[in-house]
N, C-alpha and C positions, 0 to 999 in steps of 0.2 A: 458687683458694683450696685450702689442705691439705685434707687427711680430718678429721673430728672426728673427734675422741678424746673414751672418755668412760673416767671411773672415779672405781668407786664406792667411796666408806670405810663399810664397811658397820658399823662401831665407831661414826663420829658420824654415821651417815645423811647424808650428801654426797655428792651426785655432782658431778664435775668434769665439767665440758665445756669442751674448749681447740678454737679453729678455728686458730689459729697458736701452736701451742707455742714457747716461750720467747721471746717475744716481750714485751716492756716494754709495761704498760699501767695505765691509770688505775680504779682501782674506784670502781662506782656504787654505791651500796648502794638498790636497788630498794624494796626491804620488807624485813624483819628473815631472810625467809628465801631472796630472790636477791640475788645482787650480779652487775653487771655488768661484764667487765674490756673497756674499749674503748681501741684507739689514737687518742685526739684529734688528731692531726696529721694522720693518713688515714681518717678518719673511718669506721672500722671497728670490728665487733666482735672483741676477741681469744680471749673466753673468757665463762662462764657458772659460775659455783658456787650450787648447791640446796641448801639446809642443809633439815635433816626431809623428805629426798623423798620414802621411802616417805609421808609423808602426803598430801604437795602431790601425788601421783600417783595416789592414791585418789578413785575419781569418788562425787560425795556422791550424794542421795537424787534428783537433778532433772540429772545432768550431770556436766563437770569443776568441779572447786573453782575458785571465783576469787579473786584476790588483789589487794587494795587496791595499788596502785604510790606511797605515800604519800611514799618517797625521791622521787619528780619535786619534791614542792612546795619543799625544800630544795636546790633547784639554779637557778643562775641562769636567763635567761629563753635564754639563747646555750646555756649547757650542756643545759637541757631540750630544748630543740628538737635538740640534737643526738644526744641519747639516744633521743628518740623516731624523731628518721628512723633512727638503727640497728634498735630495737625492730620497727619496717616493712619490714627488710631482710633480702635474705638473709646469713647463715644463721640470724639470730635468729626471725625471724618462721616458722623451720620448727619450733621448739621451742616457742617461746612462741607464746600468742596474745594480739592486743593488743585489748581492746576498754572497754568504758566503761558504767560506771553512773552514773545519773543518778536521784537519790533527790528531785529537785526541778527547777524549770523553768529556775532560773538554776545551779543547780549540777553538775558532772558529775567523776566520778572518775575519772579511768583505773585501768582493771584488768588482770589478766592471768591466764590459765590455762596448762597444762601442753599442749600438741599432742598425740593420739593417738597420734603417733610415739613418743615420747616414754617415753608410757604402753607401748606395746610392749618399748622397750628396757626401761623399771623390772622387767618381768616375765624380761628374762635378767641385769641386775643384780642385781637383789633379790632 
């Protein structure tokens, strides 16, 4: 796989991340502030867009911030699962992290935070 590229628009708080630039892909919309660009054919990630990252990259009072992944419930049962094994993969799962809240015995959310990595690069974008 290429190099990541990343870049930041420091005017709307965006950071791009492309793993294969220009490359034709399909957007996830994760939560209101990741979208995920993946090739459905090769079941790959293409690309990552952070809308508010300086915030998403601020670790709160106990940690990294986590973030409801509430776009999975609006995809089918074929497209979620396929989002998910990306989310699990390299290079996604070196950015993000995937993990799960469970506010009750039958209920669980998947979530997601920002990688320590990650949080390194926001301190030479930012």
């Amino acid at each position: 796989m290429n190099k990541i590229n990343y870049n930041y628009d420091e005017m709307s708080d965006t950071l791009y991340i492309s793993f294969a630039p220009g490359k034709k892909a399909t957007g996830i919309e994760l939560n209101s502030n990741i979208l995920l660009r993946i090739d459905k054919e090769n079941r790959k990630a293409i690309g990552l867009t952070i809308f508010d990252f300086s915030l998403l990259a601020q670790n709160a009072d106990f940690g990294p911030r986590s973030f409801p992944l509430m776009g999975l419930t609006e995809l089918s049962d074929t497209l979620r699962d396929l989002v998910l094994e990306i989310l699990k993969s390299h290079p996604v799962k070196d950015i993000l992290t995937l993990s799960t809240y469970t506010p009750g015995y039958s209920e669980s959310i998947p979530i997601t935070s920002l990688n320590q990595m990650l949080s390194m690069v926001s301190s030479k974008v930012v």
